[in-house]
GUBA-230641 format. One record per residue (C-alpha): residue in one letter; chain; x, y, z; residue number from 0. Coordinates in steps of 0.5 Angstrom, whole numbers, plus 500, padded with zeros to 3 digits. Example, Ala and Ser with C-alpha at 12.3 -4.5 7.8 and 13.67 -1.06 7.14 Angstrom:
BEGIN
<atom><r>A</r><c>A</c><x>525</x><y>491</y><z>516</z><k>0</k></atom>
<atom><r>S</r><c>A</c><x>527</x><y>498</y><z>514</z><k>1</k></atom>
end
This chain:
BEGIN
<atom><r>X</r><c>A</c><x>278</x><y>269</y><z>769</z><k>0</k></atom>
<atom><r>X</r><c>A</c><x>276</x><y>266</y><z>776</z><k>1</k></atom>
<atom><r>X</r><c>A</c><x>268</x><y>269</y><z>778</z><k>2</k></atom>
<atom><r>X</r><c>A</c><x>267</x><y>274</y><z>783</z><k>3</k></atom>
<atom><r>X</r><c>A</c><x>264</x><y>274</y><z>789</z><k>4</k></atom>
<atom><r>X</r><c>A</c><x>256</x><y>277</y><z>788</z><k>5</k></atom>
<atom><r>X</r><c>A</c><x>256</x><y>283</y><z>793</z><k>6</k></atom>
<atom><r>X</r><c>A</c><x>250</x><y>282</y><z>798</z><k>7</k></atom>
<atom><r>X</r><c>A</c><x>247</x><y>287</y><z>803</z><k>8</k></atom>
<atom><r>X</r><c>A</c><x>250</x><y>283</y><z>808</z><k>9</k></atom>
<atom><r>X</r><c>A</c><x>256</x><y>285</y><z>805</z><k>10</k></atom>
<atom><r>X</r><c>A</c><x>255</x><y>293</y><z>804</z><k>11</k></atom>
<atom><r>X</r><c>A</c><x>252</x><y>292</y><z>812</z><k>12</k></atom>
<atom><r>X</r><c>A</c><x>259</x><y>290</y><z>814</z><k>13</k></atom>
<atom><r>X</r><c>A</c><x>262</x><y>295</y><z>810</z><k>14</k></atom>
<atom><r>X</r><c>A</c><x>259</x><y>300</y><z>814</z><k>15</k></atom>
<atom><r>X</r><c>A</c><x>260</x><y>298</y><z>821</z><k>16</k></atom>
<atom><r>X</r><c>A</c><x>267</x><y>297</y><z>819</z><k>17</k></atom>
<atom><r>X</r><c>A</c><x>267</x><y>304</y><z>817</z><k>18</k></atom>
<atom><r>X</r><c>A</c><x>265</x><y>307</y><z>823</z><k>19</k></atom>
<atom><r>X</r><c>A</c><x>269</x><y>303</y><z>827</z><k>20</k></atom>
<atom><r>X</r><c>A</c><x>274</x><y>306</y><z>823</z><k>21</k></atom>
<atom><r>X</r><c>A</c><x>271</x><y>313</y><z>824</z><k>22</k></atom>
<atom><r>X</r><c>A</c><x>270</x><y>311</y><z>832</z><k>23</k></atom>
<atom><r>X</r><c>A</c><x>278</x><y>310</y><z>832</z><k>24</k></atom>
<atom><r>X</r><c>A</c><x>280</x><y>315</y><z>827</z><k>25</k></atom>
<atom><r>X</r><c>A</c><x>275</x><y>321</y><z>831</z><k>26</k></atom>
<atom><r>X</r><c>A</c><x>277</x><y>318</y><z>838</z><k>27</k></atom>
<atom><r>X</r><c>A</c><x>285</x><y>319</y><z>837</z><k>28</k></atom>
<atom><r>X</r><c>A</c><x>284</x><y>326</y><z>834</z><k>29</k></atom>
<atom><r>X</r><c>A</c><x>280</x><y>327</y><z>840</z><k>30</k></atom>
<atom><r>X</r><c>A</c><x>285</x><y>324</y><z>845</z><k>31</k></atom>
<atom><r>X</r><c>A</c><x>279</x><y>320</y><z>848</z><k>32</k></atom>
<atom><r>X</r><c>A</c><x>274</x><y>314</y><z>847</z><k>33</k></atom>
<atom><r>X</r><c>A</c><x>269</x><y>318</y><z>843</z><k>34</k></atom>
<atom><r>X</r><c>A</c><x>265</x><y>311</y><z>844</z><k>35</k></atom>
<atom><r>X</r><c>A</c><x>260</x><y>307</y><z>839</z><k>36</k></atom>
<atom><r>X</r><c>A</c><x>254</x><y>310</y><z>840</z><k>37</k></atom>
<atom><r>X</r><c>A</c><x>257</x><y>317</y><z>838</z><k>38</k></atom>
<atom><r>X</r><c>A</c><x>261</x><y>315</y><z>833</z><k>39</k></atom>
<atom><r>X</r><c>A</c><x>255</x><y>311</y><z>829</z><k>40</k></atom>
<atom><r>X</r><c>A</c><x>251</x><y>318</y><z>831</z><k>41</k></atom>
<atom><r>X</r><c>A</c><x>256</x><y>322</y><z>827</z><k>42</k></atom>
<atom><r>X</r><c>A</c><x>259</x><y>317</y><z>822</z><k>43</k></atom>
<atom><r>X</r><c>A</c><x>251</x><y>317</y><z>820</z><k>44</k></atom>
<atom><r>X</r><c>A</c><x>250</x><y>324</y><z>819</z><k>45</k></atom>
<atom><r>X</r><c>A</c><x>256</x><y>325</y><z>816</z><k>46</k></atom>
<atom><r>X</r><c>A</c><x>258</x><y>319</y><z>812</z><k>47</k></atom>
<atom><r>X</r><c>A</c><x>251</x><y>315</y><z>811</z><k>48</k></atom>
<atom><r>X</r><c>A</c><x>248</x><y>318</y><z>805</z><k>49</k></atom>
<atom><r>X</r><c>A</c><x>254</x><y>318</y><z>801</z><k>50</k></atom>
<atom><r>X</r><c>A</c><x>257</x><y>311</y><z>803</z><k>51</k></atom>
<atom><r>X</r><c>A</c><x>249</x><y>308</y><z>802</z><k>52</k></atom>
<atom><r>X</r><c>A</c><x>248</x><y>311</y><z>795</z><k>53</k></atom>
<atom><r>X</r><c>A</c><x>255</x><y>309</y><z>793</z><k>54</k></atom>
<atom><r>X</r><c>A</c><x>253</x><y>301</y><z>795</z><k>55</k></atom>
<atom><r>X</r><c>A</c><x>247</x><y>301</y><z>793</z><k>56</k></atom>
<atom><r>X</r><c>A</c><x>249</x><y>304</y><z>785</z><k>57</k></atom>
<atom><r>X</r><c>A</c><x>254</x><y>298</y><z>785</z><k>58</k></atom>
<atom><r>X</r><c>A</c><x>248</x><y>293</y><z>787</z><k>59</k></atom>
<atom><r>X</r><c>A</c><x>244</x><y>295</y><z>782</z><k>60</k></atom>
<atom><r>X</r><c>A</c><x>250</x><y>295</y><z>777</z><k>61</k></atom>
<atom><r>X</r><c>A</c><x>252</x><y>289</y><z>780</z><k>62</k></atom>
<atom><r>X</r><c>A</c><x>244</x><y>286</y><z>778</z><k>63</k></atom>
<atom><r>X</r><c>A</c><x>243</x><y>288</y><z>771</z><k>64</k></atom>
<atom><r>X</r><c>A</c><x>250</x><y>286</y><z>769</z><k>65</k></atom>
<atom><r>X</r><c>A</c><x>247</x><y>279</y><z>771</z><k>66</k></atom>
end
């Protein structure tokens, strides 16, 4: 069975900004208006921050004492 890639915190970084993209676009469609990058990256953080560091940072740690 081929190796996984190991999860970095560039990695998880990436995840984030994708998922405010995505927030941006979904938000921005729901609202029938560009509700624009530093909105979006405001609210996705105080909505989803929390939650989306706290999954990323467990699969990290699990990731590292699996090694």
């Amino acid at each position: 069975m081929p190796s996984r890639r190991r999860l970095t915190r560039m990695d998880i970084l990436r995840r984030e900004i994708e998922a405010i993209q995505i927030y941006r676009w979904e938000e921005s469609e729901r609202l029938g208006r560009d509700i624009g990058r530093n909105a979006a990256a405001q609210q996705w953080i105080r909505k989803n921050a929390k939650a989306f560091r706290e999954y990323w940072e467990k699969r990290l740690k699990e990731q590292e004492e699996d090694s």
